[in-house]
N, CA, C and O atoms as a Maestro MAE file, in Angstrom:
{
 s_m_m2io_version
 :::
 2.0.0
}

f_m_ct {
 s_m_title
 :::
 protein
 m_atom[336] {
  # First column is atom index #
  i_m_mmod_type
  r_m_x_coord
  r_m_y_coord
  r_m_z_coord
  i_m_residue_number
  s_m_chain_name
  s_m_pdb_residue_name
  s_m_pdb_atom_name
  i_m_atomic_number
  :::
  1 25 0.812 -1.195 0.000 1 A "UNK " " N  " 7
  2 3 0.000 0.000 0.000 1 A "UNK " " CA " 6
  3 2 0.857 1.260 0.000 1 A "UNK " " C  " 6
  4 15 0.183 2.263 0.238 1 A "UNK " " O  " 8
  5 25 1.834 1.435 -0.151 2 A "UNK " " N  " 7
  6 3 3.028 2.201 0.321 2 A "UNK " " CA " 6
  7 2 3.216 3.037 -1.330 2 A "UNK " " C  " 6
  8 15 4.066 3.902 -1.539 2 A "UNK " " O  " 8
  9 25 2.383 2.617 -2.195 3 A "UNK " " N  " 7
  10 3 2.274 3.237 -3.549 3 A "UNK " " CA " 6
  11 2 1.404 4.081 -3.782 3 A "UNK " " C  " 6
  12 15 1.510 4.778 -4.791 3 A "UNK " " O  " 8
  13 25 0.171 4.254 -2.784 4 A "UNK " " N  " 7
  14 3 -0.790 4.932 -2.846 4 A "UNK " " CA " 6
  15 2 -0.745 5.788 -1.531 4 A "UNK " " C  " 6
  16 15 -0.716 5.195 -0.453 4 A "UNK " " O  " 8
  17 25 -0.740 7.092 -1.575 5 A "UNK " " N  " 7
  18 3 -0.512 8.195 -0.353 5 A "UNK " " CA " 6
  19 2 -1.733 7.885 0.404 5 A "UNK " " C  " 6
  20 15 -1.469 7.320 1.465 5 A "UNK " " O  " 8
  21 25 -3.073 8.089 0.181 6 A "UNK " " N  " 7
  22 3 -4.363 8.187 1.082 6 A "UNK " " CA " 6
  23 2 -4.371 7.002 2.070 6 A "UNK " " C  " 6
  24 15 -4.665 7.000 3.265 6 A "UNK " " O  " 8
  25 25 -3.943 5.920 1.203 7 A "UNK " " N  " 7
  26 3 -3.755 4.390 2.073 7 A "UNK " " CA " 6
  27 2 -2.152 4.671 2.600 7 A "UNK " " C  " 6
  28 15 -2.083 3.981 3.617 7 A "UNK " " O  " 8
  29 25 -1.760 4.870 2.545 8 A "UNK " " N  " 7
  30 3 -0.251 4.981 3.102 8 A "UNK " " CA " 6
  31 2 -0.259 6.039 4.562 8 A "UNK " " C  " 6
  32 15 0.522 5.851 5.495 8 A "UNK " " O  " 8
  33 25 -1.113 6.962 4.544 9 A "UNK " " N  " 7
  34 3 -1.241 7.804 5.402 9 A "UNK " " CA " 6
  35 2 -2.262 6.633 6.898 9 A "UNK " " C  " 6
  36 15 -1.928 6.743 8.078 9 A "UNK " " O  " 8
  37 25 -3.368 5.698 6.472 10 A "UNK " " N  " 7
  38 3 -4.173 4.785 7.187 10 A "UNK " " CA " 6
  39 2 -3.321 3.963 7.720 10 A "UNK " " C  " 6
  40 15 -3.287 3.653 8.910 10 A "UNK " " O  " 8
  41 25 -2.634 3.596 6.899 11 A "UNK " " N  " 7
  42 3 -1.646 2.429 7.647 11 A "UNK " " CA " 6
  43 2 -0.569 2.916 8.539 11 A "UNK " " C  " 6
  44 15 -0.314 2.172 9.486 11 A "UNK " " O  " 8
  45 25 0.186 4.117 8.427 12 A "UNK " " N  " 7
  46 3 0.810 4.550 9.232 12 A "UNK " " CA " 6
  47 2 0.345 4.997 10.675 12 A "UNK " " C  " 6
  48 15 0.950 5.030 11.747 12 A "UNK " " O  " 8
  49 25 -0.740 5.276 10.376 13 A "UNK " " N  " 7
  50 3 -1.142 5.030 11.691 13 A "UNK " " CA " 6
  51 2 -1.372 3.673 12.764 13 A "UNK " " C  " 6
  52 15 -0.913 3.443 13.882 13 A "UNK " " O  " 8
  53 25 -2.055 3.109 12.107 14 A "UNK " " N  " 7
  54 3 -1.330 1.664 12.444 14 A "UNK " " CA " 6
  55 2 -0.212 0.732 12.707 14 A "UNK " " C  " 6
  56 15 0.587 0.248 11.905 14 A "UNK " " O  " 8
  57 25 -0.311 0.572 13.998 15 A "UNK " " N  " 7
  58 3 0.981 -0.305 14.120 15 A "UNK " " CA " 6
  59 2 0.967 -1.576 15.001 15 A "UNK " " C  " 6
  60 15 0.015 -1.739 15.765 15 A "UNK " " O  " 8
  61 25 2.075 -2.588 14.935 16 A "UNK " " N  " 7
  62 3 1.819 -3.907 15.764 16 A "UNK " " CA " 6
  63 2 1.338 -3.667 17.177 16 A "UNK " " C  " 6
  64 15 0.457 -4.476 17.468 16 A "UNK " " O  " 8
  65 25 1.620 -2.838 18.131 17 A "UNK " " N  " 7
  66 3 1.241 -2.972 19.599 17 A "UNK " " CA " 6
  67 2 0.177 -1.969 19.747 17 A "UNK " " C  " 6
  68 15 -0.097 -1.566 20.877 17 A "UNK " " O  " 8
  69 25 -0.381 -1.576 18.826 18 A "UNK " " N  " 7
  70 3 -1.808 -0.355 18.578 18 A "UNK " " CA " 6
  71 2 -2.845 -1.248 19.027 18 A "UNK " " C  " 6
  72 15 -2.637 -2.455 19.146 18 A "UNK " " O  " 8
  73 25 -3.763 -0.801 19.237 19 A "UNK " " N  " 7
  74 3 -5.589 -1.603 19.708 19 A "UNK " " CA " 6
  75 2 -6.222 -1.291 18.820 19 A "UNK " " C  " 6
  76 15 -7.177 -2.015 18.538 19 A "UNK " " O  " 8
  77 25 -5.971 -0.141 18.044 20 A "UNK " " N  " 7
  78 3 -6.952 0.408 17.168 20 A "UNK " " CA " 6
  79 2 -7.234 -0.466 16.454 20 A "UNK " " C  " 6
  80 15 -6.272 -1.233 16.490 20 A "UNK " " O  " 8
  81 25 -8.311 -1.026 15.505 21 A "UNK " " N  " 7
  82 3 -8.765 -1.486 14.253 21 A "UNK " " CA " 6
  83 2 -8.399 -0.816 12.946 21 A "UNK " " C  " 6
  84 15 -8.498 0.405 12.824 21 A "UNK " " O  " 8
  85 25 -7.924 -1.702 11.841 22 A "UNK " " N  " 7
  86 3 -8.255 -1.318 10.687 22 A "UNK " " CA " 6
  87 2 -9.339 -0.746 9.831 22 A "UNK " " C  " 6
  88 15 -9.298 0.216 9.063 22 A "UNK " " O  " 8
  89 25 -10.187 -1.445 10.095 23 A "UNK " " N  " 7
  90 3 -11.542 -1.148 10.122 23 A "UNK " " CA " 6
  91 2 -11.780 0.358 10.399 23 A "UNK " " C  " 6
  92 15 -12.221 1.118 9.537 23 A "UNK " " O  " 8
  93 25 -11.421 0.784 11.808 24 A "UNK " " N  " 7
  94 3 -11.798 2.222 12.360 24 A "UNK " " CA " 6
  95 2 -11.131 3.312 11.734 24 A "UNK " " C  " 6
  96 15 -11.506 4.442 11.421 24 A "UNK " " O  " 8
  97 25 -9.861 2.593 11.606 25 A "UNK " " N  " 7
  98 3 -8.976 3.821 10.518 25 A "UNK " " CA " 6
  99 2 -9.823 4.149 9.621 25 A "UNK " " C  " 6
  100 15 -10.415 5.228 9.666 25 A "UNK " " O  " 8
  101 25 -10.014 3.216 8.621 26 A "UNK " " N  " 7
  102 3 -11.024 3.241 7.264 26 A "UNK " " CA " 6
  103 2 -12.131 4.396 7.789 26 A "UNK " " C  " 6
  104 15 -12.280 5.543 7.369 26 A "UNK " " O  " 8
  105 25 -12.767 3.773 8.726 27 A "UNK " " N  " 7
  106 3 -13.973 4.928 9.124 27 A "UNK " " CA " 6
  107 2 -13.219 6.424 9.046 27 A "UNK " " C  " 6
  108 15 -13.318 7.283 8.170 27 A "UNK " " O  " 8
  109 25 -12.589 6.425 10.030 28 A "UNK " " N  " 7
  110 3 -12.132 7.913 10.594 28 A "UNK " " CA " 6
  111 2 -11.427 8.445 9.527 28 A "UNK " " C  " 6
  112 15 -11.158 9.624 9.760 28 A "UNK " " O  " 8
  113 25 -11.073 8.117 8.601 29 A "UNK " " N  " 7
  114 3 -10.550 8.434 6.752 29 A "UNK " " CA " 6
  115 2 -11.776 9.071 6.480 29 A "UNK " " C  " 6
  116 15 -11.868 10.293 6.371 29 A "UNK " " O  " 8
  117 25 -12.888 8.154 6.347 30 A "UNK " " N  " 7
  118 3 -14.018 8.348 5.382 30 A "UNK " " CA " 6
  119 2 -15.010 9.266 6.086 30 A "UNK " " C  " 6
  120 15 -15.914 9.843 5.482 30 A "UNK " " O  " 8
  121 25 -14.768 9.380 7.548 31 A "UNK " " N  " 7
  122 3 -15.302 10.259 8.107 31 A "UNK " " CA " 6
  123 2 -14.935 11.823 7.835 31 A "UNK " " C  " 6
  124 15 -15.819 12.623 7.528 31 A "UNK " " O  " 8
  125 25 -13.623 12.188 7.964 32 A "UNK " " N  " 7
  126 3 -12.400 13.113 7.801 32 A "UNK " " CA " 6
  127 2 -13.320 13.697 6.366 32 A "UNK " " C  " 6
  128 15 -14.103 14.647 6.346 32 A "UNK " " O  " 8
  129 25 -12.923 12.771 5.196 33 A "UNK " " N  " 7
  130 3 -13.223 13.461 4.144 33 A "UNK " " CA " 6
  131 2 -14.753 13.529 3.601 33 A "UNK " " C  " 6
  132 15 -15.257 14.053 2.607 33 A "UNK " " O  " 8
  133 25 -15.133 12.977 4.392 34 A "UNK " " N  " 7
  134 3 -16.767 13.572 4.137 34 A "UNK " " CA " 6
  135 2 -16.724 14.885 4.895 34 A "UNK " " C  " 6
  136 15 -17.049 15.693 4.025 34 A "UNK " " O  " 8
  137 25 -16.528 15.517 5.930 35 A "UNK " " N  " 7
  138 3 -16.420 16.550 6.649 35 A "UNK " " CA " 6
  139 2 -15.661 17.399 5.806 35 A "UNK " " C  " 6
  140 15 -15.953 18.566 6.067 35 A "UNK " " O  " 8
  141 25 -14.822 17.318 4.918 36 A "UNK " " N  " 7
  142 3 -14.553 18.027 4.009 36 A "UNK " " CA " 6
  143 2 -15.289 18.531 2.994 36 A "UNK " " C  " 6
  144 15 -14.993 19.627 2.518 36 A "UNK " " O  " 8
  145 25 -16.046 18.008 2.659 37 A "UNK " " N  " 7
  146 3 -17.297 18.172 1.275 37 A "UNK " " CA " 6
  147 2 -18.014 19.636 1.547 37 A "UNK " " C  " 6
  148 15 -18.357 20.384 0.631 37 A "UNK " " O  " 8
  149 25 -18.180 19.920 2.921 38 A "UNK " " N  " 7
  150 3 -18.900 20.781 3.548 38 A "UNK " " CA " 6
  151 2 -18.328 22.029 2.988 38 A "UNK " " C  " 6
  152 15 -18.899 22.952 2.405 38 A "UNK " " O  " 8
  153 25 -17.228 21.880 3.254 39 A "UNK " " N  " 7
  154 3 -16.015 23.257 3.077 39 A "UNK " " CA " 6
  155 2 -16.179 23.701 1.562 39 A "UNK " " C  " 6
  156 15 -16.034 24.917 1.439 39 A "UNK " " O  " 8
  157 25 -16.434 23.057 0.424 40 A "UNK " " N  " 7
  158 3 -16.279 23.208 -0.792 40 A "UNK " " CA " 6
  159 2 -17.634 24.378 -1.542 40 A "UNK " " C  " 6
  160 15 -17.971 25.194 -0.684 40 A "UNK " " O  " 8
  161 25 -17.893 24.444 -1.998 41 A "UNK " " N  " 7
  162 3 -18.802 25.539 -3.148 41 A "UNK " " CA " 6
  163 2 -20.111 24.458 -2.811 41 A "UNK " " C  " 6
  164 15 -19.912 23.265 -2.581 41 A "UNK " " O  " 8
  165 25 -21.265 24.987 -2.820 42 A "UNK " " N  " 7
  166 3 -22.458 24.205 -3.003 42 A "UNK " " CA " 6
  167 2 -22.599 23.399 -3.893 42 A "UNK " " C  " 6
  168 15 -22.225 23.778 -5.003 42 A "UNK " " O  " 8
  169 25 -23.171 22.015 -3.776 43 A "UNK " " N  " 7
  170 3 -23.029 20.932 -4.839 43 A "UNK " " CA " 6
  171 2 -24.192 19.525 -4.323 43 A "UNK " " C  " 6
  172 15 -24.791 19.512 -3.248 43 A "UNK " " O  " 8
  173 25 -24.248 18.870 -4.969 44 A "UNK " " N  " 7
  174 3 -25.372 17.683 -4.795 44 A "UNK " " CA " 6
  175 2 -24.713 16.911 -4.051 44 A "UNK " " C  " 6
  176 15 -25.356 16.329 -3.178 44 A "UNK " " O  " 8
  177 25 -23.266 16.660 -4.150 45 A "UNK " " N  " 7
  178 3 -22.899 15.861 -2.951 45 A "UNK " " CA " 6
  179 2 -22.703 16.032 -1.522 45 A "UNK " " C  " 6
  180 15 -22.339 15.076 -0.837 45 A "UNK " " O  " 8
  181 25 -22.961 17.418 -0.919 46 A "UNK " " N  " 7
  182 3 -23.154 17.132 0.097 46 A "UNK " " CA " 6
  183 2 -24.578 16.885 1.047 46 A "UNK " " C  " 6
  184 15 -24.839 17.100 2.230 46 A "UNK " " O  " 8
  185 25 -25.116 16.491 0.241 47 A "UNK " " N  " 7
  186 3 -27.052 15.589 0.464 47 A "UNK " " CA " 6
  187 2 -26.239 14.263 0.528 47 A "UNK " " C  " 6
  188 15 -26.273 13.566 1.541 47 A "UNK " " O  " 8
  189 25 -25.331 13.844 -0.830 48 A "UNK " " N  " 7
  190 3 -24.987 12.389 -0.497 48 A "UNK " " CA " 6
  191 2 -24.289 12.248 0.943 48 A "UNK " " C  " 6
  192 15 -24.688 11.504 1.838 48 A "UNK " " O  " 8
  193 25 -23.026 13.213 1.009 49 A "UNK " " N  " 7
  194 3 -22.250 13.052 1.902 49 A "UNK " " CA " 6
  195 2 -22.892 13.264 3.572 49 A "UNK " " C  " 6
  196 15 -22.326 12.819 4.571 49 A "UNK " " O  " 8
  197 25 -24.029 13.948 3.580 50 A "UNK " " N  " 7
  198 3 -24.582 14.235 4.430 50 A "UNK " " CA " 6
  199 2 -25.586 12.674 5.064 50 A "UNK " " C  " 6
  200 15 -25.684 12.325 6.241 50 A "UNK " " O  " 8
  201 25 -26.113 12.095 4.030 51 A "UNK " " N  " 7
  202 3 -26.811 10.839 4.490 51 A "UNK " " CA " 6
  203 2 -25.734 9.778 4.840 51 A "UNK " " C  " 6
  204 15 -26.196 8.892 5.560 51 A "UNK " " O  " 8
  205 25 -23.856 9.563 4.393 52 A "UNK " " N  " 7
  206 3 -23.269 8.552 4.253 52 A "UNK " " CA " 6
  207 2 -23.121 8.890 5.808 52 A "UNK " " C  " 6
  208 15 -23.183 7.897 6.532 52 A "UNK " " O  " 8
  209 25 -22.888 10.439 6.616 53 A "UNK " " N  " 7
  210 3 -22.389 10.869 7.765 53 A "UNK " " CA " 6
  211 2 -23.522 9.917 9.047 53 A "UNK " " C  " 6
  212 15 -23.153 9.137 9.925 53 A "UNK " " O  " 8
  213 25 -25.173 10.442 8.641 54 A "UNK " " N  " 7
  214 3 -25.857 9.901 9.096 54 A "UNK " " CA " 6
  215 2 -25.758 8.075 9.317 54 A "UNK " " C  " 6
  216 15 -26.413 7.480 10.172 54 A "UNK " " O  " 8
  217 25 -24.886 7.464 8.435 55 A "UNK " " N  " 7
  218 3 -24.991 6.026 8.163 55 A "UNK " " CA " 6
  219 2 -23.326 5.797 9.997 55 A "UNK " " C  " 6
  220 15 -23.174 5.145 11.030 55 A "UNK " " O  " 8
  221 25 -22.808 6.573 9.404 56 A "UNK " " N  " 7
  222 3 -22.079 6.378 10.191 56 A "UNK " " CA " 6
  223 2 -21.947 6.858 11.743 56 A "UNK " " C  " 6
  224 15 -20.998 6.643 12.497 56 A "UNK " " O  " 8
  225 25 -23.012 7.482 11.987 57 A "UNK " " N  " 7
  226 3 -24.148 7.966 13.480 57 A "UNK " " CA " 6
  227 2 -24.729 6.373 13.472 57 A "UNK " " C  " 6
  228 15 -24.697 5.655 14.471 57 A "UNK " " O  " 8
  229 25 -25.036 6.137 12.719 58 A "UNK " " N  " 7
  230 3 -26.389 4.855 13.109 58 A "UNK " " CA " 6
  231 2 -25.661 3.765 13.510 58 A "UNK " " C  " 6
  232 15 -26.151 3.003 14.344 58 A "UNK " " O  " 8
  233 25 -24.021 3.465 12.822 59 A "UNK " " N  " 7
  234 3 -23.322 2.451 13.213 59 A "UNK " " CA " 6
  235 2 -22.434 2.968 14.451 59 A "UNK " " C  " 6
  236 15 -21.557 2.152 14.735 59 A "UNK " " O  " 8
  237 25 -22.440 3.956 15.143 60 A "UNK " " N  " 7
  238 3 -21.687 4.879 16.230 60 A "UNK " " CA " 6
  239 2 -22.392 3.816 17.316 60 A "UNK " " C  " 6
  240 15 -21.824 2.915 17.932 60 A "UNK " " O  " 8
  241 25 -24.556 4.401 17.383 61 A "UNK " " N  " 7
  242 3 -25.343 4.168 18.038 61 A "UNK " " CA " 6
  243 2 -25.377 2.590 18.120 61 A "UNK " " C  " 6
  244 15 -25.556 2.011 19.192 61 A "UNK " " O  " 8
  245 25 -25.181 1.886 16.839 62 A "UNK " " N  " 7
  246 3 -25.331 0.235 17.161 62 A "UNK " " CA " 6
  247 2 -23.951 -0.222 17.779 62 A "UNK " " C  " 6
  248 15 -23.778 -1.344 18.254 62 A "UNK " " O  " 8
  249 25 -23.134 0.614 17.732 63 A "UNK " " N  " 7
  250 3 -21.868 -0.007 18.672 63 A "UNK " " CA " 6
  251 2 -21.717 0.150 20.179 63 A "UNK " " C  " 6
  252 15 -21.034 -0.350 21.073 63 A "UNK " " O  " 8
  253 25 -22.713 1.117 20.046 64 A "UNK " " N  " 7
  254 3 -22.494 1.438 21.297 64 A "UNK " " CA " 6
  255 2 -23.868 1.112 22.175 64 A "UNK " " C  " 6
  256 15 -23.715 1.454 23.348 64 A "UNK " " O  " 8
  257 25 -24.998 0.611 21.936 65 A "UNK " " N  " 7
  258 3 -26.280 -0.248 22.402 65 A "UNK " " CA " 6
  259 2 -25.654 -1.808 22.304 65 A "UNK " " C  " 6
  260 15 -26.343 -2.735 22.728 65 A "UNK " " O  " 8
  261 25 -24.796 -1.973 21.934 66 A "UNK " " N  " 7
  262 3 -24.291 -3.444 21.865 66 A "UNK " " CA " 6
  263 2 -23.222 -3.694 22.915 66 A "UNK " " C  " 6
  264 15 -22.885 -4.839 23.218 66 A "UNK " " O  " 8
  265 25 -22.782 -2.789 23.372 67 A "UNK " " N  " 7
  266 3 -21.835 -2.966 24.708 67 A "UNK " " CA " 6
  267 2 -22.677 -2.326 25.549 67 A "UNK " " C  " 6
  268 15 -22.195 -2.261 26.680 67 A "UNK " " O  " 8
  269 25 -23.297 -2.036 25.490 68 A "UNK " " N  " 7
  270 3 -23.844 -1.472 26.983 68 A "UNK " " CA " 6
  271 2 -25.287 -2.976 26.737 68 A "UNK " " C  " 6
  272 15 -25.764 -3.106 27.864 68 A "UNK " " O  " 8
  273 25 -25.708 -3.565 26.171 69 A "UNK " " N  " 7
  274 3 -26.394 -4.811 26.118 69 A "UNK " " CA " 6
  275 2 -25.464 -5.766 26.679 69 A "UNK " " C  " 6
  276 15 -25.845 -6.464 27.619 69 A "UNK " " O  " 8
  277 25 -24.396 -5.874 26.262 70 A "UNK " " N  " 7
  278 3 -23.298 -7.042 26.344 70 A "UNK " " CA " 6
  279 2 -22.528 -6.620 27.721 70 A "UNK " " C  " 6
  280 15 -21.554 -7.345 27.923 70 A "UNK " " O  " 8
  281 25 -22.722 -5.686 28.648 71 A "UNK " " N  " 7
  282 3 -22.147 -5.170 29.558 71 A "UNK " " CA " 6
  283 2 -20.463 -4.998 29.483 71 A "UNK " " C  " 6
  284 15 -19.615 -5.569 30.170 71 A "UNK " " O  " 8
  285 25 -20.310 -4.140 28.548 72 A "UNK " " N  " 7
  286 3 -19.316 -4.104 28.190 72 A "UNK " " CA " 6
  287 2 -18.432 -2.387 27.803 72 A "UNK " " C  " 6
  288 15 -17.588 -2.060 26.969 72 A "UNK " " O  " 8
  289 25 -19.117 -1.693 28.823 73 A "UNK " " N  " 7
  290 3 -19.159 -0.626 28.723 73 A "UNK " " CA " 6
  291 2 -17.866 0.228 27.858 73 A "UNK " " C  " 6
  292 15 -17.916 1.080 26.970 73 A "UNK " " O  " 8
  293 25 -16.427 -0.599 28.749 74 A "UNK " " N  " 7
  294 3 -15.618 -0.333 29.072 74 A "UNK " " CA " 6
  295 2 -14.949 -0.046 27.812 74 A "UNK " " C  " 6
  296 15 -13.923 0.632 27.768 74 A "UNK " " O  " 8
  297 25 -15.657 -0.681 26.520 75 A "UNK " " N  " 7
  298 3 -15.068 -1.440 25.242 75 A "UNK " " CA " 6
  299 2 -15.930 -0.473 24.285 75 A "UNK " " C  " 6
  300 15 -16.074 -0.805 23.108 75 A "UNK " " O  " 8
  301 25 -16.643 1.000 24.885 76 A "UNK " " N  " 7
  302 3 -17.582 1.681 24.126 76 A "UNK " " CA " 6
  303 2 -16.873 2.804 23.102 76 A "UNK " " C  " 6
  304 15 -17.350 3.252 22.059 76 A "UNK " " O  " 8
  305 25 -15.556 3.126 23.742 77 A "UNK " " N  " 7
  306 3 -14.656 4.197 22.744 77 A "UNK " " CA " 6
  307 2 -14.004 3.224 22.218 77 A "UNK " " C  " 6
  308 15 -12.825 3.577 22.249 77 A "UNK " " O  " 8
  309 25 -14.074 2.296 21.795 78 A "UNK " " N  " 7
  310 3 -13.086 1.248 20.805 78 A "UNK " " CA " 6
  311 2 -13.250 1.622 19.229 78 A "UNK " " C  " 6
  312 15 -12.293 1.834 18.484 78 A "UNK " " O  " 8
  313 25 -14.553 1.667 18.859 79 A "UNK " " N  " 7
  314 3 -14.732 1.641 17.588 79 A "UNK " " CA " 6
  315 2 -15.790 2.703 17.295 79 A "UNK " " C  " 6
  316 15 -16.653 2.654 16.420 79 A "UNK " " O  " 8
  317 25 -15.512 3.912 18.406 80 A "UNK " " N  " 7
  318 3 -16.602 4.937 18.221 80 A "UNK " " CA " 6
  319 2 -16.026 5.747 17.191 80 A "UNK " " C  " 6
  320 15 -14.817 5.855 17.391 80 A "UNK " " O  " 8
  321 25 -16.494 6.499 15.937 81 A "UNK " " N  " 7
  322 3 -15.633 7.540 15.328 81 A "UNK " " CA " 6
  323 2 -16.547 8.651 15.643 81 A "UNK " " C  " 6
  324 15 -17.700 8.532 16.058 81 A "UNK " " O  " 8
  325 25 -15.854 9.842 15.380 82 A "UNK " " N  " 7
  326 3 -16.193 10.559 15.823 82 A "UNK " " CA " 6
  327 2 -16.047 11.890 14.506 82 A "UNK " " C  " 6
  328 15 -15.086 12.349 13.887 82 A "UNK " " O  " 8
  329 25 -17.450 12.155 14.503 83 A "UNK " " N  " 7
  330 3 -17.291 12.805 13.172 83 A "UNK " " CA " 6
  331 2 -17.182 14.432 12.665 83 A "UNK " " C  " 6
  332 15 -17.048 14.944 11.554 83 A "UNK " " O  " 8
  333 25 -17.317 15.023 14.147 84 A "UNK " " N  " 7
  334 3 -17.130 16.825 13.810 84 A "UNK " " CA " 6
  335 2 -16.198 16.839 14.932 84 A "UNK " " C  " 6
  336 15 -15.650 17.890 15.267 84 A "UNK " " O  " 8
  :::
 }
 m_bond[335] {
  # First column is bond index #
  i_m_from
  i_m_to
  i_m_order
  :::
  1 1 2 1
  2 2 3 1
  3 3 4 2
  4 3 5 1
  5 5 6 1
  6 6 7 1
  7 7 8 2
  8 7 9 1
  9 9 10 1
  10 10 11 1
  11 11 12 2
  12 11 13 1
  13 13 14 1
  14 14 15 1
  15 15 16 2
  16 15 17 1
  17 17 18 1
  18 18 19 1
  19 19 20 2
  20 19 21 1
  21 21 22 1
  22 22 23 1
  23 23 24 2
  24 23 25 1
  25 25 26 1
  26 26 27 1
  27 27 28 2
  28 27 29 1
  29 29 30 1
  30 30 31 1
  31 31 32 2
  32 31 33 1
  33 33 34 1
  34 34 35 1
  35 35 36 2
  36 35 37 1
  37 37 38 1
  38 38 39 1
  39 39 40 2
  40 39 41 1
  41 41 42 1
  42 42 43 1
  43 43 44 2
  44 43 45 1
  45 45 46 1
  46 46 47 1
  47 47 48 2
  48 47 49 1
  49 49 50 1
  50 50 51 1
  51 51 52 2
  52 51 53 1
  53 53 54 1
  54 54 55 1
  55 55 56 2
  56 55 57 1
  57 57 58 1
  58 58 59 1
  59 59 60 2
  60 59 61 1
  61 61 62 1
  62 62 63 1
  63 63 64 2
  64 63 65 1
  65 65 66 1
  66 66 67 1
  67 67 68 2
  68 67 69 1
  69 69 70 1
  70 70 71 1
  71 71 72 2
  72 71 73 1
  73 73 74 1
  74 74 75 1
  75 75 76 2
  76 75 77 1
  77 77 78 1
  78 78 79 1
  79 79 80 2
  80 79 81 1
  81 81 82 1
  82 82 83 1
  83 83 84 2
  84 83 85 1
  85 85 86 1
  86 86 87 1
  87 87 88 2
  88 87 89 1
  89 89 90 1
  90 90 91 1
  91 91 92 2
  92 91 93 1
  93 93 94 1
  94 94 95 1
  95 95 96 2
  96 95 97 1
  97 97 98 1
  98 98 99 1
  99 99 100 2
  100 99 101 1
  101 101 102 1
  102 102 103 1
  103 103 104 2
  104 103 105 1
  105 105 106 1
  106 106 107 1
  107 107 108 2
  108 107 109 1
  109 109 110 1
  110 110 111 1
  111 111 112 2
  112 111 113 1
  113 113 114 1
  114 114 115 1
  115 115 116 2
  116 115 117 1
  117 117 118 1
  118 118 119 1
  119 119 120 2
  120 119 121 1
  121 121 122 1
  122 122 123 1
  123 123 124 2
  124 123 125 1
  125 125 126 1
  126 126 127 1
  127 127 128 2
  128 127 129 1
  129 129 130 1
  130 130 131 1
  131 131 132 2
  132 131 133 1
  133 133 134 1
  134 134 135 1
  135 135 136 2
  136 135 137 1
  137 137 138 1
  138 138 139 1
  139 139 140 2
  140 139 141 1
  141 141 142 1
  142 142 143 1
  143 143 144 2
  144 143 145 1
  145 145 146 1
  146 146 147 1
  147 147 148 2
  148 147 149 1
  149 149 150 1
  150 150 151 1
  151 151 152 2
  152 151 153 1
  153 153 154 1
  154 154 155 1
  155 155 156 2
  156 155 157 1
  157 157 158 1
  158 158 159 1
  159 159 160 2
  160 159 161 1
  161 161 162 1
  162 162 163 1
  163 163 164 2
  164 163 165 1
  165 165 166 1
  166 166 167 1
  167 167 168 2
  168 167 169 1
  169 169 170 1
  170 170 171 1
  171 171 172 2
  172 171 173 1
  173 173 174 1
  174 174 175 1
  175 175 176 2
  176 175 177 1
  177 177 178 1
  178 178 179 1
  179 179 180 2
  180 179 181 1
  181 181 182 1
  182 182 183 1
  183 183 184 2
  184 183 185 1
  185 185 186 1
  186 186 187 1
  187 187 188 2
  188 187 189 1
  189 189 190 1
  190 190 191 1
  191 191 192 2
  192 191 193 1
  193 193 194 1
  194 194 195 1
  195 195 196 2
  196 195 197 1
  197 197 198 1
  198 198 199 1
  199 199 200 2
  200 199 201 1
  201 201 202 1
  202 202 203 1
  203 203 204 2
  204 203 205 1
  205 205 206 1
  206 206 207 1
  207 207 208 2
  208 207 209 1
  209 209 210 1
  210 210 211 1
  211 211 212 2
  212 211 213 1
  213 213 214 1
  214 214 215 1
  215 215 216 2
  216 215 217 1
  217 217 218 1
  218 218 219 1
  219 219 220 2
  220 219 221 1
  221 221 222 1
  222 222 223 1
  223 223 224 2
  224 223 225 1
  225 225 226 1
  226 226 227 1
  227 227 228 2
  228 227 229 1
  229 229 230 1
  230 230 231 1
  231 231 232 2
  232 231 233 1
  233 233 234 1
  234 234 235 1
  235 235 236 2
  236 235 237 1
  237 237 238 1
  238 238 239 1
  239 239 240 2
  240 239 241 1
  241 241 242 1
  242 242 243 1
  243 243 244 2
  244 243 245 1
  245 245 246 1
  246 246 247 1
  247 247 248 2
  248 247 249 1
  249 249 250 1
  250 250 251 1
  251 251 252 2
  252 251 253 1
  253 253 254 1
  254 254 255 1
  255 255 256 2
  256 255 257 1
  257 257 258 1
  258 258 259 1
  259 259 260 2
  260 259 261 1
  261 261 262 1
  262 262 263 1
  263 263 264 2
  264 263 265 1
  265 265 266 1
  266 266 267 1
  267 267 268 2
  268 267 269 1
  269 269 270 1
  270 270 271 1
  271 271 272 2
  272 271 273 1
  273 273 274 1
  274 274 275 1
  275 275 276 2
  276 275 277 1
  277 277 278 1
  278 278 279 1
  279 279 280 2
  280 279 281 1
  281 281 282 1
  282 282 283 1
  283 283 284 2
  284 283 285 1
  285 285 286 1
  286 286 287 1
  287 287 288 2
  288 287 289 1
  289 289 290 1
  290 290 291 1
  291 291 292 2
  292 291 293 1
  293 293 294 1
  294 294 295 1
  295 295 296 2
  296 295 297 1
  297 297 298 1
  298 298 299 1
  299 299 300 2
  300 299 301 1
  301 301 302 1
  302 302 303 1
  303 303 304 2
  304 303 305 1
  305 305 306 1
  306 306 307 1
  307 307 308 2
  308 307 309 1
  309 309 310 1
  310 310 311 1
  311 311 312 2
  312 311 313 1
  313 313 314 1
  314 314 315 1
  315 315 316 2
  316 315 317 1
  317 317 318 1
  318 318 319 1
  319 319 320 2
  320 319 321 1
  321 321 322 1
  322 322 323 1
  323 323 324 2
  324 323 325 1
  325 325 326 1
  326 326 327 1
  327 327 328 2
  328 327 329 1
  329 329 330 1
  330 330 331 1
  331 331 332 2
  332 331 333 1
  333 333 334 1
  334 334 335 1
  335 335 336 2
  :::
 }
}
């Protein structure tokens, strides 16, 4: 991945004794640059970018009703992203 900058920047953050997920990187990327869309000239994509933000609230909320179900509180900032 070390050929492509956007993925090269995800993985560097990542490392062997990290907790973080791959997975979450990916989010917090795709989070990052949707929050960018905002900044730009008025356009139709930020209706798209605005519902993908909402998608990623709804998977915030199911991660986090699933440890507090699973009593697992402790494990609730693991895979929360956080999007403004």
């Amino acid at each position: 991945m070390e050929k492509y900058p956007p993925y090269q920047s995800i993985f560097a953050k990542l490392s062997y004794g990290e907790s973080q997920m791959p997975d979450k990187a990916f989010y917090e990327e795709e989070a990052k640059r949707l929050c960018l869309v905002f900044e730009q000239q008025f356009q139709y994509a930020v209706f798209f970018e605005y519902m993908r933000l909402g998608k990623q609230e709804i998977r915030n909320l199911m991660w986090i009703s699933e440890c507090v179900a699973q009593n697992q509180k402790s494990r609730v900032h693991d895979s929360v992203v956080f999007i403004f």
